[in-house]
Each structure stands twice: as structure tokens, then as C-alpha cells.
BATI-781923 format. One record per residue (C-alpha): residue number from 1; residue in one letter; x, y, z. Coordinates in nm, 3 decimals. Each point is the difference from the previous one (the first is absolute). Example, Ala and Ser with C-alpha at 12.3 -4.5 7.8 and 13.67 -1.06 7.14 Angstrom:
BATI-781923
<nr = 1; rest = A; x = 1.230; y = -0.450; z = 0.780>
<nr = 2; rest = S; x = 0.137; y = 0.344; z = -0.066>
This chain:
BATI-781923
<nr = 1; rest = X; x = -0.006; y = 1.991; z = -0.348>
<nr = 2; rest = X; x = 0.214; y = -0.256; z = -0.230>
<nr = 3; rest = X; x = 0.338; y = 0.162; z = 0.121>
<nr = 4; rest = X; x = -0.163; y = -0.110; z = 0.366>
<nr = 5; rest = X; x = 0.010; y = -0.383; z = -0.076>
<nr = 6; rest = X; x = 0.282; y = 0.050; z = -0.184>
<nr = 7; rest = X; x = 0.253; y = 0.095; z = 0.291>
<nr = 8; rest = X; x = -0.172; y = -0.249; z = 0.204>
<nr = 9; rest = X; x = 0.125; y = -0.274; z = -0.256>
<nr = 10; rest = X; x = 0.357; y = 0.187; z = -0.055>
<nr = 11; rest = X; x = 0.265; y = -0.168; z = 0.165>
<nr = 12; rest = X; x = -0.200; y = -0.276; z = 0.113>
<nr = 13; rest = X; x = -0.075; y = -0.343; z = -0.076>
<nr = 14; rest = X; x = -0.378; y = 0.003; z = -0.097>
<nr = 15; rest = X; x = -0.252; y = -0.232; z = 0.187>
<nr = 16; rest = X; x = -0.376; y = -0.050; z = -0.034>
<nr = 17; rest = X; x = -0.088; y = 0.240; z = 0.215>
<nr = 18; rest = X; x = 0.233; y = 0.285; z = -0.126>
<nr = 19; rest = X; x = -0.138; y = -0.021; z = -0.345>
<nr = 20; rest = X; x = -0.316; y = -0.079; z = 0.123>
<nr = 21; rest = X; x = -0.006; y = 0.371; z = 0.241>
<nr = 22; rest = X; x = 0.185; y = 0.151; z = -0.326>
<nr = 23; rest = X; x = -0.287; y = -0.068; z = -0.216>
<nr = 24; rest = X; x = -0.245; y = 0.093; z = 0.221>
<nr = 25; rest = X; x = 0.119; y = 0.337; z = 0.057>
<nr = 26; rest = X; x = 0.012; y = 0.004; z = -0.417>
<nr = 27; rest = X; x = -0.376; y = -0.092; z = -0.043>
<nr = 28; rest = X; x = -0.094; y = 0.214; z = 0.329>
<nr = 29; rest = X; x = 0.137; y = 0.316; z = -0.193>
<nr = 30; rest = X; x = -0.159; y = -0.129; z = -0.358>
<nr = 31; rest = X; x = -0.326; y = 0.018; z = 0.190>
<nr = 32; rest = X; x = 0.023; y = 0.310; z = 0.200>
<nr = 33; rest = X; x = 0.190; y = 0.217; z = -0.376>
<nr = 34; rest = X; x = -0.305; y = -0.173; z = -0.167>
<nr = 35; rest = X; x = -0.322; y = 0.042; z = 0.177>
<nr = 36; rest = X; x = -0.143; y = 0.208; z = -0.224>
<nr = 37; rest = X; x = -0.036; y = -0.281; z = -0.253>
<nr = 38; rest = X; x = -0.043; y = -0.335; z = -0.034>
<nr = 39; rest = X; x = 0.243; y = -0.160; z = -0.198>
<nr = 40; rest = X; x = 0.157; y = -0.285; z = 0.101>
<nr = 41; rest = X; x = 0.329; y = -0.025; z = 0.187>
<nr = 42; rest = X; x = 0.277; y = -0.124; z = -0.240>
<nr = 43; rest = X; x = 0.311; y = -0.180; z = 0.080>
<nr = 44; rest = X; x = 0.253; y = -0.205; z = -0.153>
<nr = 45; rest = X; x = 0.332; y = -0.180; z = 0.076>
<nr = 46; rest = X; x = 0.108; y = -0.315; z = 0.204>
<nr = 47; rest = X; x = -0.152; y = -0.310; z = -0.111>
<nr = 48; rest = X; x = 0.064; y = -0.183; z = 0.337>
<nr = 49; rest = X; x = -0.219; y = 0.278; z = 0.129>
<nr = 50; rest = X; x = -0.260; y = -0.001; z = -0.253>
<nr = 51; rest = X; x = -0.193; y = -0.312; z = 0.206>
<nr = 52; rest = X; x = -0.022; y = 0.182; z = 0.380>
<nr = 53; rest = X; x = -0.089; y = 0.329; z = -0.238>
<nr = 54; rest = X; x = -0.288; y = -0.173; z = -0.157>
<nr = 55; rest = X; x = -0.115; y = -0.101; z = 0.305>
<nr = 56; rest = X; x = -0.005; y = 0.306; z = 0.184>
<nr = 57; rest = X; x = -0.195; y = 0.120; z = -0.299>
<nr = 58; rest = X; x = -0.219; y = -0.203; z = 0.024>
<nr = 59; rest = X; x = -0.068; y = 0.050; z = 0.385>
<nr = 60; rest = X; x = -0.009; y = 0.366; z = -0.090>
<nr = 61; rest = X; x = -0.295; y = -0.047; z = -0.232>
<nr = 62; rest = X; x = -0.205; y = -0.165; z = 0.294>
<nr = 63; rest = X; x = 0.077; y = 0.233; z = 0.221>
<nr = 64; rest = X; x = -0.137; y = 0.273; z = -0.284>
<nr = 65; rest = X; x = -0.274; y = -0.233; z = -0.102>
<nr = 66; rest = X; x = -0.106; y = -0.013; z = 0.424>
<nr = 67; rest = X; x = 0.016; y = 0.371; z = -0.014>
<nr = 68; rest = X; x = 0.372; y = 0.076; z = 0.157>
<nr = 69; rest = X; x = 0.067; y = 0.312; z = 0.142>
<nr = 70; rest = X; x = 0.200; y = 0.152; z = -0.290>
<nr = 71; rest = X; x = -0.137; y = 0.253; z = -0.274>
<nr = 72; rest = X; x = -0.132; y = -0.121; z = -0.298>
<nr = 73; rest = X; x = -0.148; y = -0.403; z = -0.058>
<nr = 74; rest = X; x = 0.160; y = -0.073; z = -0.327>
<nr = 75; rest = X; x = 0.355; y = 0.069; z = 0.048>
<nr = 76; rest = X; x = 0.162; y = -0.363; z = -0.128>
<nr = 77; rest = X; x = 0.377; y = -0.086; z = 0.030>
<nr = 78; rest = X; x = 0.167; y = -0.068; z = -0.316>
<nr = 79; rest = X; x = 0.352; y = -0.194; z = -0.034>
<nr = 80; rest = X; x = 0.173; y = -0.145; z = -0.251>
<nr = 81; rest = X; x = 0.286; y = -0.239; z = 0.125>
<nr = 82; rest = X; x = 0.303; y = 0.141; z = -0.302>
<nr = 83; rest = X; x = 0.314; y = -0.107; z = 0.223>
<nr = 84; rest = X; x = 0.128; y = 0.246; z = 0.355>
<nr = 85; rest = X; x = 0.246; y = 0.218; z = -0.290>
<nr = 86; rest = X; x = -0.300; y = 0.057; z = -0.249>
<nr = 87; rest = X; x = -0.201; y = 0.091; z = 0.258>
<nr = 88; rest = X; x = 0.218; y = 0.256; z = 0.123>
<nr = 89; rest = X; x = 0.091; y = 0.134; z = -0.332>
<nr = 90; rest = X; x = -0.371; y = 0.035; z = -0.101>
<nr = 91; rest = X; x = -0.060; y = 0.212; z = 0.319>
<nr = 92; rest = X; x = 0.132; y = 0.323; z = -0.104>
<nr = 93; rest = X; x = -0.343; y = -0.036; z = -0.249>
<nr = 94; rest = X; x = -0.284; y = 0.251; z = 0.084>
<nr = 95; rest = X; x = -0.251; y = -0.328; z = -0.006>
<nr = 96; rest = X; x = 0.178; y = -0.200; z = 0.250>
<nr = 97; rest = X; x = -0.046; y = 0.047; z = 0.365>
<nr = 98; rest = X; x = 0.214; y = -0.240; z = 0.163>
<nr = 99; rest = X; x = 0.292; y = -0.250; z = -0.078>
<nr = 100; rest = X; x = 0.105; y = -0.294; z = 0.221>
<nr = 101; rest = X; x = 0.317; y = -0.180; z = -0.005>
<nr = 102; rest = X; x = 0.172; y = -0.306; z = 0.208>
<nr = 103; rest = X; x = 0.328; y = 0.122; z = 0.009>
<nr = 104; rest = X; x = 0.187; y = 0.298; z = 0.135>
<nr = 105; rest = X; x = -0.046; y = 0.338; z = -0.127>
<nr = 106; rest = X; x = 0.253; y = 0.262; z = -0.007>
<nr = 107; rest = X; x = 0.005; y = 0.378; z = -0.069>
């Protein structure tokens, strides 16, 4: 799902709502490889994206709290702001489900 968002950032200058889609389709596939259990979705990387992440986080809660229409109520969203190349290193880590950068990625 990573490799998705990925290629749409290769090549191309990144804007909000490129990394914005990209990470979406990252914490879409945490959630669906994850139902089972309810740990909480764990990113890491950009620190210019770490306040619109915390945000959406936070919206995500409410929508859980209001009883959204995903699987399980206690699913949180975890991210730690470590800089877009830590972010992207620490991904390859089992315990990491999703890595956002603001600048270009290439294969």
C-alpha cells in the first residue's frame, strides 16, 4: 500500500494534497491489515507534517468516540515527528505502519 503513495510522490513535486492522499491510503491499509486488534496506528517522519497529522488524529478519535463506521472503537493514531529521512528509515520496522515525508521520494 506504501509503494502506492510512493509512485504517486516519485517524480513529482509534493503538495498538501499528495501527501495528504499518500497517507491516507497508508493508514486506510494499517486499519484494514489490523482489524483484528486494536493497537494503535503508528507513524513517524516529517515534522512539518506532524501538526495536520495530529489533527487528523484527533478528528479520528471523535469520529471513533461518535461510533464511526470502522471496526474496532479504540484504534488511536500514534506519530512521532523524528525528521521525513528518520521516518522513512524507521519504516522498514515491523512496529511502524506508516512514514510521511515532505520531499520527493525515489525508488
Amino acid at each position: 500500500m506504501l509503494s502506492a503513495g510512493l509512485a504517486l510522490l516519485r517524480g513529482a513535486r509534493p503538495t498538501v494534497s499528495g501527501v495528504a492522499a499518500a497517507l491516507a491510503l497508508a493508514i486506510i491499509g494499517a486499519m484494514i491489515g489490523s482489524a483484528a486488534r486494536a493497537e494503535p496506528i503508528r507513524g513517524a517522519g516529517s515534522t512539518l507534517a506532524a501538526p495536520i497529522i495530529g489533527k487528523w488524529a484527533t478528528t479520528y478519535k471523535a469520529a471513533r468516540a461518535d461510533g464511526g463506521d470502522f471496526f474496532t472503537l479504540d484504534w488511536t493514531v500514534d506519530y512521532e515527528p523524528v525528521g521525513s529521512l528518520a521516518g522513512l528509515m524507521r519504516l522498514a520496522q515491523p512496529e511502524l505502519d506508516f512514514a510521511a515525508t515532505d520531499v520527493p521520494v525515489q525508488a
